[in-house]
N, CA, C and O atoms as a printed pandas DataFrame, in Angstrom:
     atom_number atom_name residue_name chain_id  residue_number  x_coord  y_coord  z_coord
0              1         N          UNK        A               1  167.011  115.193   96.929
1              2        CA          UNK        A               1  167.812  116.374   96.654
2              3         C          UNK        A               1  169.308  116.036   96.685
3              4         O          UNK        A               1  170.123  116.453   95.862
4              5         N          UNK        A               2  169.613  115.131   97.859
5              6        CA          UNK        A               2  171.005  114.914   97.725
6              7         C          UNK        A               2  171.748  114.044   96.612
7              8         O          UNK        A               2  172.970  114.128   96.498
8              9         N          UNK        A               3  170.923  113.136   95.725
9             10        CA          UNK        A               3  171.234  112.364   94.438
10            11         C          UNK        A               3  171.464  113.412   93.600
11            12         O          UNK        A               3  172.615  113.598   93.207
12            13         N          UNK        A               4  170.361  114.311   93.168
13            14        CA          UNK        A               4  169.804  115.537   92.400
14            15         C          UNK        A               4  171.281  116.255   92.152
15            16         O          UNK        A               4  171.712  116.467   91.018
16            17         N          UNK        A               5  171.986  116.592   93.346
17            18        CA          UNK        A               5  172.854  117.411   93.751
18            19         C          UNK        A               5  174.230  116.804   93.345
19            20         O          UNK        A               5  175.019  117.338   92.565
20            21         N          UNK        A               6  174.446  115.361   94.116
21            22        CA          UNK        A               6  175.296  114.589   92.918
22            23         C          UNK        A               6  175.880  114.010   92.380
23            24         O          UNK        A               6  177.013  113.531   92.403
24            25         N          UNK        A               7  174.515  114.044   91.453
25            26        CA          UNK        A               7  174.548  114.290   90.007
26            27         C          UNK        A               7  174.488  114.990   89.015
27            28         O          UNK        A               7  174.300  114.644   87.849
28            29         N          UNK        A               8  174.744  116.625   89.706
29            30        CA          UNK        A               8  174.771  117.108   88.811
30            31         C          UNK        A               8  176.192  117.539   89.486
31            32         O          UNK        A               8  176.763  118.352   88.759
32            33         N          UNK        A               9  176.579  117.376   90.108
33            34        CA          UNK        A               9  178.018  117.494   90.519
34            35         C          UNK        A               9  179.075  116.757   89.354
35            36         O          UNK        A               9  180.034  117.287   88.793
36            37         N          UNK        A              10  178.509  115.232   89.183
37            38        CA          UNK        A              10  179.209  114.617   88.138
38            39         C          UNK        A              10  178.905  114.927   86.339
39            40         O          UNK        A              10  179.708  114.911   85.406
40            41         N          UNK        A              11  177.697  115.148   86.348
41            42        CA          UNK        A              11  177.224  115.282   84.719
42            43         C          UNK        A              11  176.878  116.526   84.205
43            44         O          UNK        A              11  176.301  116.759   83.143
44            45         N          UNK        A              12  177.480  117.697   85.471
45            46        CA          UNK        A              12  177.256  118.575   84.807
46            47         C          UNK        A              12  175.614  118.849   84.957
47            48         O          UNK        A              12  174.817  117.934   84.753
48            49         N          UNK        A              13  175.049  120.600   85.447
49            50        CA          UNK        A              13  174.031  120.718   85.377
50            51         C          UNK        A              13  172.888  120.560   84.478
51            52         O          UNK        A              13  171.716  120.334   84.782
52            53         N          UNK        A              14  173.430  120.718   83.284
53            54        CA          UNK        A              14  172.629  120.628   82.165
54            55         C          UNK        A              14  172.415  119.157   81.339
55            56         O          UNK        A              14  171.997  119.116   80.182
56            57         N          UNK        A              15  172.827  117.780   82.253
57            58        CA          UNK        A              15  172.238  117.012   81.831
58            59         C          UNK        A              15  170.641  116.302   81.961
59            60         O          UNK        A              15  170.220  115.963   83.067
60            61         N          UNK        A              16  170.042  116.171   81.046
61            62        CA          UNK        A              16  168.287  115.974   80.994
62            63         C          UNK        A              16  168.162  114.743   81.796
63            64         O          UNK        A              16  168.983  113.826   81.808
64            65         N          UNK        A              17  167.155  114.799   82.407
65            66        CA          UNK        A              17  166.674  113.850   83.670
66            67         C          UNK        A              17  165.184  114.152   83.250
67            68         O          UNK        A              17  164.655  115.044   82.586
68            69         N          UNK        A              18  164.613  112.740   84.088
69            70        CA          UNK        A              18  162.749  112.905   84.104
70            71         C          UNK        A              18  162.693  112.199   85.878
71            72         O          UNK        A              18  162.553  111.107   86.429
72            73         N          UNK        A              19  162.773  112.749   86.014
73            74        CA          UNK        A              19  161.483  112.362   87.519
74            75         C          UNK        A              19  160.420  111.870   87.381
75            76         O          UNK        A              19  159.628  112.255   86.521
76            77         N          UNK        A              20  160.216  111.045   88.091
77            78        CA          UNK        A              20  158.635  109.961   87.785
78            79         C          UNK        A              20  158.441  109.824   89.331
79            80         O          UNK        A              20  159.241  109.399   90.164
80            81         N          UNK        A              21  157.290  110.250   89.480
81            82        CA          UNK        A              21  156.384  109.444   90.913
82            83         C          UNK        A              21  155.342  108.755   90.716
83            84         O          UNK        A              21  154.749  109.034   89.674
84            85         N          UNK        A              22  154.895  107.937   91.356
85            86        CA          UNK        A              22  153.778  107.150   91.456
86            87         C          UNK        A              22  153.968  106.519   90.271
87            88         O          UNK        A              22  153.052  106.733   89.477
88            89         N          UNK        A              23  154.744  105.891   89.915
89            90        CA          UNK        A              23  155.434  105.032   88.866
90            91         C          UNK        A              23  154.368  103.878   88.777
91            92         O          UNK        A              23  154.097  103.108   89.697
92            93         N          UNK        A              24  153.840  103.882   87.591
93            94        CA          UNK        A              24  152.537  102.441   87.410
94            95         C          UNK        A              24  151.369  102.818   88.295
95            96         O          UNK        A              24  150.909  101.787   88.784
96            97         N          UNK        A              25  150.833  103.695   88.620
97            98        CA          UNK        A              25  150.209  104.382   89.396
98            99         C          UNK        A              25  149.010  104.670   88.925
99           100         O          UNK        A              25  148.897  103.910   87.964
100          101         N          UNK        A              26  147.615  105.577   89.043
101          102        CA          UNK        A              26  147.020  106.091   88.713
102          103         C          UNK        A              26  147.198  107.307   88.853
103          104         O          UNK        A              26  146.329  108.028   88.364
104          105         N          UNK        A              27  148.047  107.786   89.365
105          106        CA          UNK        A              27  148.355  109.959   89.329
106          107         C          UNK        A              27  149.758  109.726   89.310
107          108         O          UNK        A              27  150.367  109.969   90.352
108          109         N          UNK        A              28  150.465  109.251   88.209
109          110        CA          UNK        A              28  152.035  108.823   88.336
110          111         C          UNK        A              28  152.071  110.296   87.707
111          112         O          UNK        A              28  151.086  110.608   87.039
112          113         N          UNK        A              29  153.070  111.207   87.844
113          114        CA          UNK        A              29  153.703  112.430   87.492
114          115         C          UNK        A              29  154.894  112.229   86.604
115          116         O          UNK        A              29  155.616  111.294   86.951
116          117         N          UNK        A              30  155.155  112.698   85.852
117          118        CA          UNK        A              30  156.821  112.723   85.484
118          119         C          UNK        A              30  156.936  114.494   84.755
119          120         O          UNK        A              30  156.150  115.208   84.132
120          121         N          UNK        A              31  158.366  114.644   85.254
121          122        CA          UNK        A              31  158.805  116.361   84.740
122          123         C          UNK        A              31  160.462  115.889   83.999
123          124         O          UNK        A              31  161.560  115.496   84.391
124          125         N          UNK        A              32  159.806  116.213   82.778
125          126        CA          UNK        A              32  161.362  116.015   82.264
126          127         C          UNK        A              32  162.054  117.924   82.067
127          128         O          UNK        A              32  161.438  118.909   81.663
128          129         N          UNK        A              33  163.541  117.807   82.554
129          130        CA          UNK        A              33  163.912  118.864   82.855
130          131         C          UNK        A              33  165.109  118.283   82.672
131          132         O          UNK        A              33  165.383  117.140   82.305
132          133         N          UNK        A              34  166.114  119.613   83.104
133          134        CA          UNK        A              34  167.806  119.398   83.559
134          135         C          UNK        A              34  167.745  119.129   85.134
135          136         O          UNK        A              34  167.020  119.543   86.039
136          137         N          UNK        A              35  168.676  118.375   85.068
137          138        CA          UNK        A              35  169.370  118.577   86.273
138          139         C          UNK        A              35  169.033  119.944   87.265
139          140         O          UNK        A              35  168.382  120.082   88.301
140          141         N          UNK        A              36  169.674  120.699   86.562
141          142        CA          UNK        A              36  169.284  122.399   87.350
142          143         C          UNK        A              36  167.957  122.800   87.679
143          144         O          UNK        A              36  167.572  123.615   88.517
144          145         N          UNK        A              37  167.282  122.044   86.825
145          146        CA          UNK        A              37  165.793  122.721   87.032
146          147         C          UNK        A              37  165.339  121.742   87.879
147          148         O          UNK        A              37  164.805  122.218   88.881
148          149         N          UNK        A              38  165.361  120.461   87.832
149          150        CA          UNK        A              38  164.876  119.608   88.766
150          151         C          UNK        A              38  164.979  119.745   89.996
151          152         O          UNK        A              38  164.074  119.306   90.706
152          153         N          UNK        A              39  166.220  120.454   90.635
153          154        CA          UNK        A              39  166.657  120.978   92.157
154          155         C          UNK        A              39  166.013  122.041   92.288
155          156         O          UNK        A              39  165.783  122.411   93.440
156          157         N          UNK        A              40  165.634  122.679   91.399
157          158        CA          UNK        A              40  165.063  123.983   91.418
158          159         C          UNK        A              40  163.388  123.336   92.111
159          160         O          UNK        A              40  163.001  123.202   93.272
160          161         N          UNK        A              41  162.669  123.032   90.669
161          162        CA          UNK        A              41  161.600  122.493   90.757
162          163         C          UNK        A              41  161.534  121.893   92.279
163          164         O          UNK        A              41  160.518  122.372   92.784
164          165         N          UNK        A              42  162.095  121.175   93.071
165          166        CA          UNK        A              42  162.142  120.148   94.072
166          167         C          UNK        A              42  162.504  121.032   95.295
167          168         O          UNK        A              42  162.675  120.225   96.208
168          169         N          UNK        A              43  162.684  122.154   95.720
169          170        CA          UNK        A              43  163.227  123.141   95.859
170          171         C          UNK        A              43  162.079  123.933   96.325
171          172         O          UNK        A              43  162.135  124.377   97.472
172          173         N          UNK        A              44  160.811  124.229   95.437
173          174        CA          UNK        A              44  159.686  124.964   95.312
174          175         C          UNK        A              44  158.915  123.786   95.943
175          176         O          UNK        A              44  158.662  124.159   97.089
176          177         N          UNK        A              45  158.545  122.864   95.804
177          178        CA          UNK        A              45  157.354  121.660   95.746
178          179         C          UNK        A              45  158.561  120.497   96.435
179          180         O          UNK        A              45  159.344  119.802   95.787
180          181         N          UNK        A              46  158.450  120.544   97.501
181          182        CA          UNK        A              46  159.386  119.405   98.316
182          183         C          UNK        A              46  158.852  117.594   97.583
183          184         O          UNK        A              46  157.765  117.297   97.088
184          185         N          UNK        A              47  159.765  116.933   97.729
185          186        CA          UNK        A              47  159.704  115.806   97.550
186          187         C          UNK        A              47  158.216  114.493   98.198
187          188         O          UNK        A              47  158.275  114.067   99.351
188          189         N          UNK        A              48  157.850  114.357   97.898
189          190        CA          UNK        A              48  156.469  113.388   98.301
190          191         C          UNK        A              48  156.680  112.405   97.668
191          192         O          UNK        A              48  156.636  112.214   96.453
192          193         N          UNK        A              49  157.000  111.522   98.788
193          194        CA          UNK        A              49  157.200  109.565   98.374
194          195         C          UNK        A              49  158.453  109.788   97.826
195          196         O          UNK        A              49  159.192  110.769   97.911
196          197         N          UNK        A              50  158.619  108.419   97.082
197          198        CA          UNK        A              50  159.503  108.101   96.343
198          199         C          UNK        A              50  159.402  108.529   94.910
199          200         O          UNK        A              50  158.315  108.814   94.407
200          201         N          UNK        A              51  160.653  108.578   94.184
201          202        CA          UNK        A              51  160.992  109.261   92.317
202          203         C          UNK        A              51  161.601  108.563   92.060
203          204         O          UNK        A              51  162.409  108.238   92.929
204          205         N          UNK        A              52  161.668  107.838   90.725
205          206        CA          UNK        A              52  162.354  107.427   89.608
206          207         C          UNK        A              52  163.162  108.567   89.024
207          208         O          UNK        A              52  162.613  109.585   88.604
208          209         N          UNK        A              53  164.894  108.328   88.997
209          210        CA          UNK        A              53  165.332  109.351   88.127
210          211         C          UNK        A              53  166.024  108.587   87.168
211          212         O          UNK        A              53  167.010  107.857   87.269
212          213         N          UNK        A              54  165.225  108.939   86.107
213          214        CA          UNK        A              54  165.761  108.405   84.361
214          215         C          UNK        A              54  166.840  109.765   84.111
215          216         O          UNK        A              54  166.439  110.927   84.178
216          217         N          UNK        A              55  168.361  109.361   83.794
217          218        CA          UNK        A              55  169.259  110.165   83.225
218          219         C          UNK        A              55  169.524  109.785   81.495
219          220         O          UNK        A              55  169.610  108.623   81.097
220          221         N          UNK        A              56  169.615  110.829   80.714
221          222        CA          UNK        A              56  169.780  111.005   79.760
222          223         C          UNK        A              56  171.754  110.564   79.457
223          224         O          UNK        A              56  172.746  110.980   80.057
224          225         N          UNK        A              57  171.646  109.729   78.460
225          226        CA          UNK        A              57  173.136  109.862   78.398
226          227         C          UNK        A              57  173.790  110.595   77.765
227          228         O          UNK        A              57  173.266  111.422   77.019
228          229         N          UNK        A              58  175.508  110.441   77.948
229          230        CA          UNK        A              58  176.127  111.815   77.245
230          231         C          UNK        A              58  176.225  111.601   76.151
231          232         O          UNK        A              58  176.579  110.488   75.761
232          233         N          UNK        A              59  175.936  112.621   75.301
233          234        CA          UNK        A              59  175.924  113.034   74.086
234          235         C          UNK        A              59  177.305  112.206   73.040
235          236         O          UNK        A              59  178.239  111.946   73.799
236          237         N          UNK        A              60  177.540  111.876   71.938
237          238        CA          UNK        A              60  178.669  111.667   71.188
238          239         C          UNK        A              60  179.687  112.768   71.147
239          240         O          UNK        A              60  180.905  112.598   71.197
240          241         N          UNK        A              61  179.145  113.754   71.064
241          242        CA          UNK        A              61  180.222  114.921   71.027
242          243         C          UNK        A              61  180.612  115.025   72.332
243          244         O          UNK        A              61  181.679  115.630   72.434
244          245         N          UNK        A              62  180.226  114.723   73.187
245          246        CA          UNK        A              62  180.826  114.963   74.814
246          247         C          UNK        A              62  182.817  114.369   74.472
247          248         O          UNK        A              62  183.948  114.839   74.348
248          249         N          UNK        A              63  182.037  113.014   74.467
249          250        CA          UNK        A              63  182.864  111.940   74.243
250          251         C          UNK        A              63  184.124  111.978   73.467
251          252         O          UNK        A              63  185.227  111.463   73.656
252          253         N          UNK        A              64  183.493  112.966   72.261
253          254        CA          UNK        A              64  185.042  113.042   71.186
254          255         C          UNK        A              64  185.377  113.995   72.035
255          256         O          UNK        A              64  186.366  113.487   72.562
256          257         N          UNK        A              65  185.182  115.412   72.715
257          258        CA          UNK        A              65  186.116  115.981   72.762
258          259         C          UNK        A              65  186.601  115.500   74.172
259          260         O          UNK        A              65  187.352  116.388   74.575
260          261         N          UNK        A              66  186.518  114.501   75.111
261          262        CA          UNK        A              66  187.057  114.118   76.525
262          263         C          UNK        A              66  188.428  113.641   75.033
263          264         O          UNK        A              66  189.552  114.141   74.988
264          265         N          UNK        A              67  187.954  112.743   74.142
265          266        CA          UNK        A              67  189.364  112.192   73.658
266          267         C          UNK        A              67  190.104  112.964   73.304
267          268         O          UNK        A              67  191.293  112.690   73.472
268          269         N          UNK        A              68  189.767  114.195   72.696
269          270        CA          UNK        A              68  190.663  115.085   71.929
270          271         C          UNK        A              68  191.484  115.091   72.589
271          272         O          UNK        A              68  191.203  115.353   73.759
272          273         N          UNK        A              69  193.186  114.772   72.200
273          274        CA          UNK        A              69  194.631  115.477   73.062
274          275         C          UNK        A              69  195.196  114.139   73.915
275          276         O          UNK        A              69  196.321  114.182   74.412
276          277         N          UNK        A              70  194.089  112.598   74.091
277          278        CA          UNK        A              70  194.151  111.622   75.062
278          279         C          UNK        A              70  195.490  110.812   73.840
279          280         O          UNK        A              70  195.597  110.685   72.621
280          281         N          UNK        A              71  196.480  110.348   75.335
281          282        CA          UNK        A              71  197.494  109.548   74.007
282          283         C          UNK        A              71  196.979  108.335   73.048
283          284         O          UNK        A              71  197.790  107.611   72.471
284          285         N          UNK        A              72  195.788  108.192   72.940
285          286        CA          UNK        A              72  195.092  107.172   72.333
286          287         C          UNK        A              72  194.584  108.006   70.669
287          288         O          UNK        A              72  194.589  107.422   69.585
288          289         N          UNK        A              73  194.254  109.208   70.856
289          290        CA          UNK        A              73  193.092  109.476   70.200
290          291         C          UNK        A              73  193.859  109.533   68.302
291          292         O          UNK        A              73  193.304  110.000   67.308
292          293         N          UNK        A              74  195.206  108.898   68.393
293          294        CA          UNK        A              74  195.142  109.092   66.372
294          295         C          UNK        A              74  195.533  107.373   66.318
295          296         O          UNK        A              74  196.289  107.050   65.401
296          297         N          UNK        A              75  195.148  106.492   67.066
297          298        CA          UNK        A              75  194.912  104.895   67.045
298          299         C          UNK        A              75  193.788  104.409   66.444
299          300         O          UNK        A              75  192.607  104.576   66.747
300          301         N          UNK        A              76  194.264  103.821   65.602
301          302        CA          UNK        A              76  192.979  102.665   65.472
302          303         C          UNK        A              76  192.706  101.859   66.728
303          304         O          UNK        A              76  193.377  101.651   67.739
304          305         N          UNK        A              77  191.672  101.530   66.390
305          306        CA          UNK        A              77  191.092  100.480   67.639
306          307         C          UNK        A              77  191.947   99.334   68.159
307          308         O          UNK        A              77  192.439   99.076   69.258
308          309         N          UNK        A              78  191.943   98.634   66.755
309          310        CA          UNK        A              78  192.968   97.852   66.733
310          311         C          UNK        A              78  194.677   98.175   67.574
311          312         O          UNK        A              78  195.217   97.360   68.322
312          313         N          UNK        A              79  194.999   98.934   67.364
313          314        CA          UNK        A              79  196.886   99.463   67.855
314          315         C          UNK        A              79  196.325   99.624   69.215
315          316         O          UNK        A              79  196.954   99.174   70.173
316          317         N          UNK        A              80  194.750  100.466   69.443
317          318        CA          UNK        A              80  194.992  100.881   71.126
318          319         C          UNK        A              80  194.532   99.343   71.963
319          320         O          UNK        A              80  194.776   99.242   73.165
320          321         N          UNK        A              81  193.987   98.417   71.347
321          322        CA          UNK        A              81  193.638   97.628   72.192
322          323         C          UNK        A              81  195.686   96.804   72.296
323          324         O          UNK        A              81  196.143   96.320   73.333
324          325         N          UNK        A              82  196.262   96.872   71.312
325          326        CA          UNK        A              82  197.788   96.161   71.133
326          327         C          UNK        A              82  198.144   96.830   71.738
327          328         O          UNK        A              82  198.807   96.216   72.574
328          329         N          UNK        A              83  198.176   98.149   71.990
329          330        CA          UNK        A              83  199.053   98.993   72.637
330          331         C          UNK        A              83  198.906   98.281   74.119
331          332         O          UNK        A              83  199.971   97.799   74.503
332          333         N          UNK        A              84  198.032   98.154   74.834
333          334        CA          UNK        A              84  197.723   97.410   76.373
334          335         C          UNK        A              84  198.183   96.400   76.338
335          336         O          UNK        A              84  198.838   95.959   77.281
336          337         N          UNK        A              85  197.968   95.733   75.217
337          338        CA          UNK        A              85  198.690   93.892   75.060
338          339         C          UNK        A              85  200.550   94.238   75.076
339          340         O          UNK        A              85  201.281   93.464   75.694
340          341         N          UNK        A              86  201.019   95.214   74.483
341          342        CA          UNK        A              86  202.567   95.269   74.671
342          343         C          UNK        A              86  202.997   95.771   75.919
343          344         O          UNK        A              86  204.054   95.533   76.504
344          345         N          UNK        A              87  201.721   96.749   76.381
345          346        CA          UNK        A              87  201.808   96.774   77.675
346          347         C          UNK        A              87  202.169   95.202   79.305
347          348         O          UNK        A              87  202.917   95.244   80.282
348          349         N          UNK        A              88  201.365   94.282   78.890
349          350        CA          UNK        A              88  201.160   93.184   79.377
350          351         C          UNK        A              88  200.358   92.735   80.147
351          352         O          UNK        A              88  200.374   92.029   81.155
352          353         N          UNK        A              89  199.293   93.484   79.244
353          354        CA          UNK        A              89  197.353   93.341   79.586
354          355         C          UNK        A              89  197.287   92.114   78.512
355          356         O          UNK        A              89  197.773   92.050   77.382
356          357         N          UNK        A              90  196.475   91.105   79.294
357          358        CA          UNK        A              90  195.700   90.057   78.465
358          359         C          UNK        A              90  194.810   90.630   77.630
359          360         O          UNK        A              90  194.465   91.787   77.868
360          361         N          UNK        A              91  194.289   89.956   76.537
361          362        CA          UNK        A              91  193.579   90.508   74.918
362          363         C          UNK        A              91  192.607   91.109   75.908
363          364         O          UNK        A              91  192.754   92.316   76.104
364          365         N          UNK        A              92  191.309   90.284   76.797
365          366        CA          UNK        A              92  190.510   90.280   77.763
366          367         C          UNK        A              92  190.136   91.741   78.518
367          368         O          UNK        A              92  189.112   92.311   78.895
368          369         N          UNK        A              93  191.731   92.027   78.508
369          370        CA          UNK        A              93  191.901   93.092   79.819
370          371         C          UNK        A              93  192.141   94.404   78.893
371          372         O          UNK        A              93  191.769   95.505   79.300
372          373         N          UNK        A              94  192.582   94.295   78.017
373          374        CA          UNK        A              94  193.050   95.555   77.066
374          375         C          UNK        A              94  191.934   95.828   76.666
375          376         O          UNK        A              94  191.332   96.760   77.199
376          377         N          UNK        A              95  191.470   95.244   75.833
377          378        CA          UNK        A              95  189.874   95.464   75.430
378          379         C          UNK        A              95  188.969   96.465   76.219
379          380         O          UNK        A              95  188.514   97.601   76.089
380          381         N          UNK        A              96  188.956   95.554   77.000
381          382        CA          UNK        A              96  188.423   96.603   78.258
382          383         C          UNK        A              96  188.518   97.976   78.761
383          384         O          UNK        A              96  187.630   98.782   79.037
384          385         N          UNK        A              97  190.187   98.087   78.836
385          386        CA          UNK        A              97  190.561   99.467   79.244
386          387         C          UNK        A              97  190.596  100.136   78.203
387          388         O          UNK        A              97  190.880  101.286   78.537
388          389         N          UNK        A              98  190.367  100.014   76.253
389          390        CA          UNK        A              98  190.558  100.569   75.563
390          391         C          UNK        A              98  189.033  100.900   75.323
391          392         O          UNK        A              98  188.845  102.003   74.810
392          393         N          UNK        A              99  188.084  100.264   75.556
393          394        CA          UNK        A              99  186.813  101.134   75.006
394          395         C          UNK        A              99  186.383  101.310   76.599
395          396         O          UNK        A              99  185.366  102.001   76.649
396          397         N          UNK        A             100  186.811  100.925   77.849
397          398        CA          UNK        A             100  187.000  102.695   78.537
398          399         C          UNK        A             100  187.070  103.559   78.095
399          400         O          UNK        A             100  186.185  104.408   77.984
400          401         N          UNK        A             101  188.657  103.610   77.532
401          402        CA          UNK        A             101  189.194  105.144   76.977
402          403         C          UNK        A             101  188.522  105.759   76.055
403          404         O          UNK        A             101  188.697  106.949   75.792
404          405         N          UNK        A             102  187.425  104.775   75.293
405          406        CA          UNK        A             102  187.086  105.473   74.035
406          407         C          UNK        A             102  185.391  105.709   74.673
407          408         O          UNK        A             102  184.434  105.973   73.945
408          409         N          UNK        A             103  185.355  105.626   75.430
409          410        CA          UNK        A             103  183.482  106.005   75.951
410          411         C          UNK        A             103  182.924  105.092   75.370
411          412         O          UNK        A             103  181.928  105.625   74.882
412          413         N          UNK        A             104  182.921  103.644   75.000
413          414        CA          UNK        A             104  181.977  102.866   74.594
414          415         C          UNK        A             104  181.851  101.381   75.309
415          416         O          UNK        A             104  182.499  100.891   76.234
416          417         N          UNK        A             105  181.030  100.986   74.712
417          418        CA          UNK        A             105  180.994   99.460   75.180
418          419         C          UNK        A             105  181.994   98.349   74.879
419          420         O          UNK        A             105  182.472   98.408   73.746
420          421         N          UNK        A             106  182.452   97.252   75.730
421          422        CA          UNK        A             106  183.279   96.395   75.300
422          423         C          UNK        A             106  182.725   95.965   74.433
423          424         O          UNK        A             106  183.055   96.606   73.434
424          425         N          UNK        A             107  182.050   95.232   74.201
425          426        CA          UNK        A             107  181.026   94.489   73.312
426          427         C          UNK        A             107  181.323   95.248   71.729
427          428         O          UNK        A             107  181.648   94.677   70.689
428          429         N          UNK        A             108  181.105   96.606   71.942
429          430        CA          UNK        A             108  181.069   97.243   70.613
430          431         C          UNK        A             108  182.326   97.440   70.142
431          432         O          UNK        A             108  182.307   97.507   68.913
432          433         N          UNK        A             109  183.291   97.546   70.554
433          434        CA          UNK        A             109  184.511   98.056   70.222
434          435         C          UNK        A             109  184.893   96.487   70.204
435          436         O          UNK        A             109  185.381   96.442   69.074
436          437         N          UNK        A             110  184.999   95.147   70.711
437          438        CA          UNK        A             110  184.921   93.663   70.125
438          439         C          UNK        A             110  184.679   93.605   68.643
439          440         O          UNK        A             110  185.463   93.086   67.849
440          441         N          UNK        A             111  183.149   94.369   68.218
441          442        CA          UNK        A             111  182.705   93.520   66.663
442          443         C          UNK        A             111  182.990   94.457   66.351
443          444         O          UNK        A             111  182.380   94.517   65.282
444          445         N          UNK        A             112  183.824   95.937   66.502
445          446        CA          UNK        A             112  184.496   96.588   65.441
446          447         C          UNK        A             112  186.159   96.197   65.266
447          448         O          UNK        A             112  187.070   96.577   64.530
448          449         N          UNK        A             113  186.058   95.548   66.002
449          450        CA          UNK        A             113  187.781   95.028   65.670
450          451         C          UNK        A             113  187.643   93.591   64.968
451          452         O          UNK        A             113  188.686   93.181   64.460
452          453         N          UNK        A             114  186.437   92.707   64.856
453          454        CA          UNK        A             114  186.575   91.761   64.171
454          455         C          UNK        A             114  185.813   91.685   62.806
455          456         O          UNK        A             114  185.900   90.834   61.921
456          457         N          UNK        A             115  184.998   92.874   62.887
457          458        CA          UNK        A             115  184.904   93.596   61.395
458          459         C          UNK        A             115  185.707   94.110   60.375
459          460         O          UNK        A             115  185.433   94.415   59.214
460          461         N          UNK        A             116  187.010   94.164   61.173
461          462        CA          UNK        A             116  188.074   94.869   60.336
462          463         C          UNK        A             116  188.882   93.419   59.825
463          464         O          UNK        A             116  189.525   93.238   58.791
464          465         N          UNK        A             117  188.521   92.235   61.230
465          466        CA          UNK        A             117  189.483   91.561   60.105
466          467         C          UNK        A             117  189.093   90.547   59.576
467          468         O          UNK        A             117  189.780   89.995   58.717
């Protein structure tokens, strides 16, 4: 209950979760629900053993609008990762903090900047 709780403190109640017990099991259970309902559910029918909690990730649209209004968001990829380098972030380190800013993976925001050139 106290994970349950949060996490939905951080993601917001209405993010989808599955609970799994007896994981590889012969009476393994799983309830896919929200967040909200899962405390609920858990709430009614107390906890027995241990649960797997699989979280759903955030949505793409979450993501654009955290950027909407961010001093990054009318940059190409390219300028925001330079923008950290004029700052006097190594290529390494900018990278990094720029697909932070953009909700994605380093990795991905890497082969979209060397796709461009």
């Amino acid at each position: 209950m106290k994970t349950l709780t949060a996490m939905a403190e951080a993601f917001g109640p209405h993010r989808e979760v599955c609970l799994v017990r007896e994981l590889t099991k012969r009476y393994e259970e799983a309830l896919r629900c929200t967040l909200a309902e899962a405390l609920s559910h858990l709430a009614e029918h107390p906890a027995q053993g241990e649960y797997v909690i699989v979280v759903r990730g955030s949505e793409d649209d979450e993501s654009a609008s955290r950027s909407e209004g961010a001093w990054w968001a009318g940059l190409s990829a390219a300028e925001h990762v330079a923008r950290y380098e004029a700052e006097g972030a190594e290529h390494k380190e900018a990278l990094k903090r720029a697909a932070s800013d953009r909700g994605v993976p380093k990795r991905e925001l890497y082969n979209e900047l060397h796709r461009d050139s």
